[in-house]
C-alpha positions in Angstrom: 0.0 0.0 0.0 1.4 3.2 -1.1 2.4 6.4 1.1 1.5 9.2 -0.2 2.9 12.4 1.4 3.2 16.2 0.6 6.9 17.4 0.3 7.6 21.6 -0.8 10.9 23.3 -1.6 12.6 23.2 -4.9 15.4 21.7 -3.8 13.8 18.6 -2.4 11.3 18.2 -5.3 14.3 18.3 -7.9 16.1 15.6 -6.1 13.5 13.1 -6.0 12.7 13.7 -9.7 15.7 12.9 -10.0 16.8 10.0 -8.1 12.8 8.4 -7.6 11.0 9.8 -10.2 8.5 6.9 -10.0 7.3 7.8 -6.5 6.2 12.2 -7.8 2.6 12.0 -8.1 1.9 15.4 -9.5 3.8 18.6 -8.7 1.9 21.8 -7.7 3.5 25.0 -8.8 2.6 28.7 -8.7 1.3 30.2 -11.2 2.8 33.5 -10.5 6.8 31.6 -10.9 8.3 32.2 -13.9 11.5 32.2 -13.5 14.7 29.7 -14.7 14.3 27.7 -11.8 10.3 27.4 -12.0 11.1 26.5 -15.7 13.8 24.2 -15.0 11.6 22.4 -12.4 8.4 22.3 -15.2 11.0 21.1 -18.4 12.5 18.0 -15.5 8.6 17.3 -14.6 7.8 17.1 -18.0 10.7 14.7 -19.5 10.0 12.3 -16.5 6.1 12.3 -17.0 5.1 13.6 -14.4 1.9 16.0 -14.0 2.3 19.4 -13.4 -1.0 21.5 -11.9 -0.5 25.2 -12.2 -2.0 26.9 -9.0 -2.2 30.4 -7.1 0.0 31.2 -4.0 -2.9 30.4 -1.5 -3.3 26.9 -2.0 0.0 26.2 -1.7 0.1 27.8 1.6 -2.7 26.4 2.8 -1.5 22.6 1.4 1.7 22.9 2.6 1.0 24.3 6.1 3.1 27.1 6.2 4.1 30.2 3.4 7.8 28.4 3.5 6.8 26.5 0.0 8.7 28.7 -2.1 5.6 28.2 -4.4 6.1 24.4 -5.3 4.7 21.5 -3.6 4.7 17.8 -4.6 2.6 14.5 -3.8 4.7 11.5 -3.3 4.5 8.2 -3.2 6.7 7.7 0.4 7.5 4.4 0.7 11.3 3.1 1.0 13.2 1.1 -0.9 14.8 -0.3 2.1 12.2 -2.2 4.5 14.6 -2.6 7.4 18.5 -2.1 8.5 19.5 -5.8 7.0 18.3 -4.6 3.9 20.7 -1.9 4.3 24.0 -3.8 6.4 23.9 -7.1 4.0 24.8 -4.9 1.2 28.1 -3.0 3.0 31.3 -3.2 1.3 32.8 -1.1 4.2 32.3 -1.0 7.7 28.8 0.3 8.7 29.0 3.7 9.7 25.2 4.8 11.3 23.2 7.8 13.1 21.1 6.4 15.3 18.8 9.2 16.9 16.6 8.8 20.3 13.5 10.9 20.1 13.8 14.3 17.9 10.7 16.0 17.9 11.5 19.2 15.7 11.1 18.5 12.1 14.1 21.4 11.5 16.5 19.2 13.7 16.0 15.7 12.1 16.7 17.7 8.5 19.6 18.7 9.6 20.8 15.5 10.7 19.6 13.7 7.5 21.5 16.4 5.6 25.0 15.9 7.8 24.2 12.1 7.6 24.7 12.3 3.7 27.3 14.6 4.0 29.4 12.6 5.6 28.6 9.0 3.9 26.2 7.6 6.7 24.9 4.5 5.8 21.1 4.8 7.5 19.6 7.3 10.2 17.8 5.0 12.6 14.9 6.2 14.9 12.3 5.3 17.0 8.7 4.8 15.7 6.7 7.2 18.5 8.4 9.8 20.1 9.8 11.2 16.9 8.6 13.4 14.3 9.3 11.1 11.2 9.5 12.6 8.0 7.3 15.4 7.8 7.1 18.0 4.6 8.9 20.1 7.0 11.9 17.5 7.1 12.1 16.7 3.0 12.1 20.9 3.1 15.3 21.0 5.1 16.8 18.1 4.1 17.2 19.6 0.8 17.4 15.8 -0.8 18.7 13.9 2.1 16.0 12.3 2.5 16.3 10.3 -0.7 19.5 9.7 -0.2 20.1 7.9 3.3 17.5 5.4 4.2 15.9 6.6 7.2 14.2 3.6 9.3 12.0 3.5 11.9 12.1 1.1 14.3 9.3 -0.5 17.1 11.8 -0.8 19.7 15.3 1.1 19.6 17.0 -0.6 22.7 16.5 -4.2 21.2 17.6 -2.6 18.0 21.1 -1.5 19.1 21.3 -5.1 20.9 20.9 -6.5 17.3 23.7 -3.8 16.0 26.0 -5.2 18.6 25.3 -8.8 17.8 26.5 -7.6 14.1 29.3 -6.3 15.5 28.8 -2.9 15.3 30.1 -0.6 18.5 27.2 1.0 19.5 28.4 4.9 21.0 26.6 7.7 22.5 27.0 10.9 22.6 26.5 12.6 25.9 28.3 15.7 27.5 28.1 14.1 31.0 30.3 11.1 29.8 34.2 11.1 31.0 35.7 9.8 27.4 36.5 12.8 25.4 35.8 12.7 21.9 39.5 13.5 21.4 41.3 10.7 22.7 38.4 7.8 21.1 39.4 5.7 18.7 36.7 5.2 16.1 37.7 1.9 14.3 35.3 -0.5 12.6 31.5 -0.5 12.4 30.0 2.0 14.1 26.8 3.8 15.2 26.3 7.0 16.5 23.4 7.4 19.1 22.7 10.9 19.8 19.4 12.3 22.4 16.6 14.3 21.3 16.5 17.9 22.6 16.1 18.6 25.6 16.4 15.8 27.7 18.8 13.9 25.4 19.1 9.9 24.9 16.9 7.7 27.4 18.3 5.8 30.0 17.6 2.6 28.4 19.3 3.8 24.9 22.4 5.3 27.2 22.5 1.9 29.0 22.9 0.1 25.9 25.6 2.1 24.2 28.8 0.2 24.1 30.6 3.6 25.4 29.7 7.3 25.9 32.0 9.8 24.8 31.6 13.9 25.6 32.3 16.6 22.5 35.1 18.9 24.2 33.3 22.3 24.9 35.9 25.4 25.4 33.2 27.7 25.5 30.2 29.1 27.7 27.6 27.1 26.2 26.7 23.7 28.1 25.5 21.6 24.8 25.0 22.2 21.0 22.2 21.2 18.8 21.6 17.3 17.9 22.8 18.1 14.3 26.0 19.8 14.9 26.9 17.5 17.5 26.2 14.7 14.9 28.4 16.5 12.8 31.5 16.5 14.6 31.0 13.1 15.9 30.6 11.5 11.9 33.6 14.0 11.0 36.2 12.8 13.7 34.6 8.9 12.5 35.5 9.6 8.9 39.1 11.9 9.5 40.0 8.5 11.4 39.1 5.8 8.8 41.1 7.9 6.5 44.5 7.4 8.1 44.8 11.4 9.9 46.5 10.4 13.0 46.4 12.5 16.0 48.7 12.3 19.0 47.3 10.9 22.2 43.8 9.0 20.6 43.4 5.8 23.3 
């Protein structure tokens, strides 16, 4: 059974007409837009068949939710090509290298991940079922493509889920400023998956009690934490600066 969800941003439209066109439905698009990238859009819509209804300002607002449509909107077809993470892990020619993220709840924050889990070669973004916002219009918006390019997958029951990484062999870490390990002196080798908190109140105890380790991001500053997506950031960066050979003096 298909999943048909609203998505709205150029960006994120172009990118799945290009890489899924099959699942674009019909694209939406202002009447009032006609400029090269409104023309762009209609010509790529056109060579890959896929309708195109002409519409006023308004109704995009009012489908979309919000005026931040930048007067295009797009029904899709939402359904993955990967059903769960063996789907994804049987086909690895490298070590696995995931995001795993416990409970984020604003769509702005789980685009930002997706879009720093692609930039950075993440395998799958794995997340809880309930307590997490899925992905919304709001998230294909700020993903700006990410979406169709890391599998995101949503699972029943995250704690039995990292128990199954770990049976794979993949060290399970979470990120955590109250932990003693310093980010700077872990070594990152083999398959591993990030596990980073939602805002707020950060990972659940049961998600922190099943990490493998918890290592703390180095603050010099005033500010106690950072946001989930920066955070993510520099944890995937150090991960990939250390499969690529950079040696730094004093890493454990």
């Amino acid at each position: 059974m298909s999943n048909i969800r609203l998505i709205f941003g150029f960006h994120a439209i172009i990118s799945r007409l290009r890489q899924n066109p099959a699942s674009v439905k019909e694209i939406f698009l202002d009447s009032a837009r006609r400029d090269e990238r409104a023309r762009d859009l209609a010509k790529l819509a056109e060579e890959q068949g896929v309708r195109l209804i002409s519409c006023d300002n308004a109704r995009l607002t009012s489908m979309a939710g919000s005026a931040r449509h930048q007067g295009v909107a797009a029904n899709i077809d939402a359904s993955r090509s990967y059903v769960d993470l063996d789907d994804v892990l049987d086909t690895l020619t490298e070590p696995a290298l995931l995001l795993v993220l416990d409970g984020i709840h604003d769509p702005h924050n789980l685009g930002a991940c997706l879009r720093v889990a692609d930039a950075f070669g993440v395998h799958a973004v794995v997340a809880p079922k309930d307590r997490a916002v899925g992905l919304t219009a709001a998230v294909h918006k700020v993903a700006s493509g990410a979406v169709d390019s890391v599998p995101y997958i949503s699972v029943t029951n995250l704690a039995r889920t990292l128990r199954e990484l770990k049976d794979r062999g993949i060290s399970v870490i979470g990120a955590t400023a109250e932990a003693d390990n310093d980010l700077n002196f872990t070594r990152l080798e083999g398959p591993i998956a990030w596990v980073l908190g939602g805002e707020g109140k950060g990972m659940r105890r049961l998600t922190r009690d099943t990490c493998d380790r918890l290592v703390s991001i180095p603050m010099l500053g005033s500010v106690e934490s950072l946001n989930v997506s920066v955070s993510a950031g520099i944890c995937l960066f150090e991960t990939r600066r250390q499969r690529a050979g950079v040696k730094t003096a004093g890493i454990l």
